[in-house]
N, C-alpha and C positions, 0 to 999 in steps of 0.2 A: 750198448743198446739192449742187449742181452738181460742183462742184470736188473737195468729200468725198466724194462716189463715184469719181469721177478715182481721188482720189486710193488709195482704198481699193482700189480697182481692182490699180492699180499693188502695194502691197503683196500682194496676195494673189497676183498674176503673180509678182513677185518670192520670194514663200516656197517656190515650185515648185520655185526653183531653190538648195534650201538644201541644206545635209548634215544631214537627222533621222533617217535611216532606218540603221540597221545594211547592213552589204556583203550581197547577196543570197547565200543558203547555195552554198558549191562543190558542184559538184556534174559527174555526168562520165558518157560511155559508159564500159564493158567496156573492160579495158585488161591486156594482156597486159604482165609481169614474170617473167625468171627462169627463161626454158625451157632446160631442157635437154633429154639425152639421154629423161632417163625420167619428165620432170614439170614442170608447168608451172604459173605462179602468175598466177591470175587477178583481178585488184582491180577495185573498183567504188567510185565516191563518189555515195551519194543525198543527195537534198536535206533529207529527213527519216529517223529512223529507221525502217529494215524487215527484215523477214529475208528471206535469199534462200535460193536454190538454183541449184547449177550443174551442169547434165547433158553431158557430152563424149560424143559419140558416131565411131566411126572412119569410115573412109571408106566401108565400109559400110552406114554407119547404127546400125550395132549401138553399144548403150551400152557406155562402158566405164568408166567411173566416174561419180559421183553425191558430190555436196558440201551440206550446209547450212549456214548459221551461224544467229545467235542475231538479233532485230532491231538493227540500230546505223545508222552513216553510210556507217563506212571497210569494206569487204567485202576479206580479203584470204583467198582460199579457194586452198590448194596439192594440184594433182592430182597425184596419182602414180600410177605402175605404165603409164607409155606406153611407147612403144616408138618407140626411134630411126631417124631418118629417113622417119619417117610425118606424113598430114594427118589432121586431123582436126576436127570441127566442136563447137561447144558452145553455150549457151544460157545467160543466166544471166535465173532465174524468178524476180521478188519476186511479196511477197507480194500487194503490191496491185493484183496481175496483168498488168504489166508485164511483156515480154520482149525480152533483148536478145540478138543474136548477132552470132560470130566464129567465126572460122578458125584455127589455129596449125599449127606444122608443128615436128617435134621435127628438131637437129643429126642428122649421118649419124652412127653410129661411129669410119668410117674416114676417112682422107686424100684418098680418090681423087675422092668426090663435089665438084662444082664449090661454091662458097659464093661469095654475093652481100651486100651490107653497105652500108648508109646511112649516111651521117654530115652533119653541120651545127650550126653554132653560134649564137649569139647572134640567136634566133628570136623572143626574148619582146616585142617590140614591140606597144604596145597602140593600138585604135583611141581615136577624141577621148572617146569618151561612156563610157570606164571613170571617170574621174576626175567623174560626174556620176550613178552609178548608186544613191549613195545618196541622191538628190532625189528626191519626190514624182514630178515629171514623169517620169523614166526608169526608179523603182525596176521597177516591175513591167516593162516591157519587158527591164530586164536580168535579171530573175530567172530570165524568161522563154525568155531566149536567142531574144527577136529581133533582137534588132541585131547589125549585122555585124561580124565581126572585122577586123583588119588585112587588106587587099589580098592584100600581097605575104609574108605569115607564113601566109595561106590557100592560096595558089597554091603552095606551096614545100610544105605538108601534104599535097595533095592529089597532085601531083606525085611525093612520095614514095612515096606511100600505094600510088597506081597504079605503078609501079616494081615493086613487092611484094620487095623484099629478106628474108632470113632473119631478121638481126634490123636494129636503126638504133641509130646512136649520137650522142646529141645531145652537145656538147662543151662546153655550157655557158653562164650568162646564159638558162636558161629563161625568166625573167620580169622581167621590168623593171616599176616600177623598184630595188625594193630586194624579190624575190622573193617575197610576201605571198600569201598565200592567197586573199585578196580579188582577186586579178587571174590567178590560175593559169586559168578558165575562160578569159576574151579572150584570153590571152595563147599558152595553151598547149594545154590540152583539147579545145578546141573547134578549133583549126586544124590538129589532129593527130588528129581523134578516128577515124578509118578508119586511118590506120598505126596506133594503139597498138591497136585492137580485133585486127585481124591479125600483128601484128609487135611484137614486145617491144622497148622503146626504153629502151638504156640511159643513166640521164643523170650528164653529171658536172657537180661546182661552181662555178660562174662567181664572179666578182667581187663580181657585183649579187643572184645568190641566197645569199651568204652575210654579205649586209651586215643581215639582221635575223634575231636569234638564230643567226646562225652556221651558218645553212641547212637549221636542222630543218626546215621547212618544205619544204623538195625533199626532204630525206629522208624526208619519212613520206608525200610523194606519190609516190613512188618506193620502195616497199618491197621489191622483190624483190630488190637489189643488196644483199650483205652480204661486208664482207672481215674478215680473221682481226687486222687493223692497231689500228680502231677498233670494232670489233663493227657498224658498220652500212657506209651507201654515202659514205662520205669516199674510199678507197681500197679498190678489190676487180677481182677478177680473173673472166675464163671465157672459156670456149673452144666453138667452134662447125669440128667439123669439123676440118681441117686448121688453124684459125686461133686463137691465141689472141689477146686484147685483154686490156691492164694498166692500168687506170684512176689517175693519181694525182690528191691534192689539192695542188694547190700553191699555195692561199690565201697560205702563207707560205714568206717568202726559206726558197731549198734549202742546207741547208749541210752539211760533216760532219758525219753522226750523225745528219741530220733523218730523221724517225718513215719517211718516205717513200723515201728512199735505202735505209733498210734494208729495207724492202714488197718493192723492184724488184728486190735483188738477190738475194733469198730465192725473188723468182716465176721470176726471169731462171734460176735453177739449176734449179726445180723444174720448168717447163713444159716437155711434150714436142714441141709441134705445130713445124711447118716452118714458119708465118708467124706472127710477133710483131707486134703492134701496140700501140706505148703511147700513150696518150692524155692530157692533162689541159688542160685551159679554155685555158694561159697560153705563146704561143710563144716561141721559143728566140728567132727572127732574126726581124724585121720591116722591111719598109718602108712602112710608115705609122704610123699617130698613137702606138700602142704602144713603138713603138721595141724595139732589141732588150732581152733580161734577163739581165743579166750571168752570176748565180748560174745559171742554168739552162744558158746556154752551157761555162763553167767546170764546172760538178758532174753535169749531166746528158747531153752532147752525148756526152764522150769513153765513159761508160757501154755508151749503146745502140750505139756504132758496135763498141767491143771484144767485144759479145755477139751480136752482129748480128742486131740489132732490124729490122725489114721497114721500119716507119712511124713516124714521130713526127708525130699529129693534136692540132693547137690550135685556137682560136677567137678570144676578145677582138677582136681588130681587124677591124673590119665592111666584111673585103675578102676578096677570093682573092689567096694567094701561096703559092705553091712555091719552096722552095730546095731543092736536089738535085734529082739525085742525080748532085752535083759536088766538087770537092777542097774548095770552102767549106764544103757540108754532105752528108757521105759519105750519112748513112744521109736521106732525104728527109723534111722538113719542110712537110707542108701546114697551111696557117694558113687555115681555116672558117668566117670571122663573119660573113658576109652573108648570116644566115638571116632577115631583115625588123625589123633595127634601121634605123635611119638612116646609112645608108656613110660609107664614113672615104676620102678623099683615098689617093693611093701618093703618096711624093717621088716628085718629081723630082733628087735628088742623083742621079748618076749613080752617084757610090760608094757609094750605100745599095740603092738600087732594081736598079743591075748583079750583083748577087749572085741574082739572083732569076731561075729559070729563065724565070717566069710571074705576071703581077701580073693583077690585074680590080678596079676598083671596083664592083661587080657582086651583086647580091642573086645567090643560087646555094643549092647543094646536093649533094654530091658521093656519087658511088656505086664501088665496088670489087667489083671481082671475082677468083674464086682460081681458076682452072680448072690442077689439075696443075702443073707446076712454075712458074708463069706467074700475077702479079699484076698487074690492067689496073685503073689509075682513071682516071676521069671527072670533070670541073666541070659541071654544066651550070647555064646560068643561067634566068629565070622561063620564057621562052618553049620549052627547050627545048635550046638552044644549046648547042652544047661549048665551052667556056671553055678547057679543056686536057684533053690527056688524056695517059698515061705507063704504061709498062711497068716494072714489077720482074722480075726473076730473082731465085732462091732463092740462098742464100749457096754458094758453090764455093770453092775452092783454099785459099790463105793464111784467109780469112773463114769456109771450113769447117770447117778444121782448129783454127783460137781457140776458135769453140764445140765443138768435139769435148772440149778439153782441161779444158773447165765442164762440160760440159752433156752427156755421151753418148749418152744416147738421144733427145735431139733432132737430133743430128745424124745418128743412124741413121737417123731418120725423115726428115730431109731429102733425104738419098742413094736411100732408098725410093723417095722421089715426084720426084725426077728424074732416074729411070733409063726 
């Protein structure tokens, strides 16, 4: 009888640690999408259906607009009629009397105001106890959100968070490992949840967020991005200030004719601002585990340098590297994956790794700033550290003159803001 309790013992220890239980509901702070000049999009994920309300009030105090919805999960409430280059505070009331609060702050108008901007990539690294949240033993603690997140995908959040940039741009691989909803809280929410309450973070498609259903799942946690390409955030554009940013998807080989080649050079004509920055998950040049990508050097490199694109930001490989801004790669190439995956090795080939202004195998997180004719980024890594840092100048001479002959009134605008 002895042993039958042993033993009984044992199995009912061991059933604690089964998968019975469904993923606990996502669920999320206040999370700013989609400010612009004159409006801003404010989403919310509860655990259960409820209705809210959202009250913005200006720097004053005084209210300026008032939102409700209907009860549900996903809360995606669009305020309008603000007014640019202002702060302002909000509130968002469920009903079950609940209140959450944030800050936003609308783009300036003009060129001359300074603009500050976050970016990093491949952040979604999860702690041990997600893969155990559907057990007896953890379910309630994870529903619960007491368990801790990743380390180093928390200290890279909060480190942001306090930064206070205008907005952030994440570059891809929010969630590992094949971007699931079930994991967007450890992953992503919860080690970001102070930047997205204050700061709209815009994200684009990694590898691993669109290896289940092809990445609806980041796009409908990420509502506020929509381009005119695929109706939603595959490929979209927007501008803050003096700066635009061109988000592509390049899930797939870039070729003539691809849906995204035509995106670029439809925005590349269309944008007026004096800094361009294009963006998408997948770098041109690598020295580490990525290696370089042919198609994207061939079809995309000679593009941005002939329109004189400011930036070309990637991610995938779980390091810091910079090429440019040299006769390898004219227009500068930073590659941002060490936002708390597990790092990737640099070669050591000296003919891979020598093209590279700037390597780090280094968890990080980079920040830019526009101040007038003058673009200054930054690497810094967890503690703080500057990993690298570089200056741009706005496009002049021969480089002014290409886009003069595209693009006019961005090069008036250029000439503007560095006189």
């Amino acid at each position: 009888m002895r042993w039958l309790r042993r033993g009984l013992l044992v199995v009912a220890f061991g059933c604690l640690w089964l998968n019975v239980f469904d993923d606990p509901p996502l669920r999320t702070a206040p999370y700013l999408q989609d400010v612009t000049v004159d409006g801003a999009t404010i989403a919310m994920i509860t655990a259960a259906p409820v209705a809210a309300q959202v009250v913005v009030t200006n720097a004053a105090g005084a209210r300026v607009a008032e939102l409700r919805d209907e009860a549900c999960r996903r809360h995606v409430l669009r305020v309008e009629g603000l007014q640019p280059g202002q702060e302002y505070g909000y509130e968002v009331r469920l009903a079950d009397g609940r209140v959450e609060s944030g800050r936003l702050r609308t783009p300036p108008s003009g060129d001359s105001a300074p603009v500050r901007f976050a970016f990093v990539g491949d952040s979604g690294g999860q702690p041990w106890w997600v893969w155990l949240q559907r057990t007896p033993i953890l379910h309630l603690p994870a529903a619960w959100q007491w368990l801790p997140t990743r380390s180093e995908v928390t200290r890279i959040g909060a480190a942001m968070a306090a930064d206070g940039p205008d907005f952030a741009l994440h570059l891809g691989d929010i969630v590992y490992p094949e971007g699931l909803h079930a994991h967007y809280s450890s992953g992503y929410f919860r080690p970001f949840a102070e930047l997205g309450r204050n700061t709209p973070v815009y994200a684009l498609l990694g590898n691993h967020d669109f290896l289940d259903v092809a990445g609806l799942q980041a796009l409908q946690n990420f509502p506020g991005s929509r381009g005119a390409l695929t109706g939603d955030g595959r490929c979209f554009t927007f501008a803050w200030g003096a700066v635009r940013v061109i988000v592509l998807d390049l899930n797939t080989r870039l070729e003539s004719g691809h849906p995204c080649e035509r995106y670029l050079l439809e925005q590349l004509a269309l944008c007026p601002e004096p800094w361009v920055v294009v963006a998408s998950h997948f770098p041109m040049l690598s020295a580490s585990r990525q290696k370089d990508r042919p198609d994207l050097c061939l079809s995309l490199a000679p593009v941005l340098e002939e329109w004189g694109v400011t930036l070309y930001l990637s991610g995938h490989d779980h390091c810091y590297q910079r090429f440019g801004p040299s006769p390898v790669a004219p227009v500068p190439l930073i590659v941002s994956g060490g936002g708390g995956k597990s790092l990737y090795d640099i070669s050591r080939d000296p003919r891979i790794a020598g093209r590279a202004e700037r390597l780090a195998s280094a968890y990080h997180w980079c920040q830019a700033e526009v101040a007038g004719a003058s673009m200054e980024v930054h690497a810094r890594g967890l503690d703080g550290e500057v990993l690298d840092t570089f200056r741009i100048a706005l496009p002049e001479g021969e480089s002014l003159e290409r886009i003069r002959k595209r693009n006019p009134a961005r090069a008036a605008r250029i000439e503007a803001l560095g006189r």
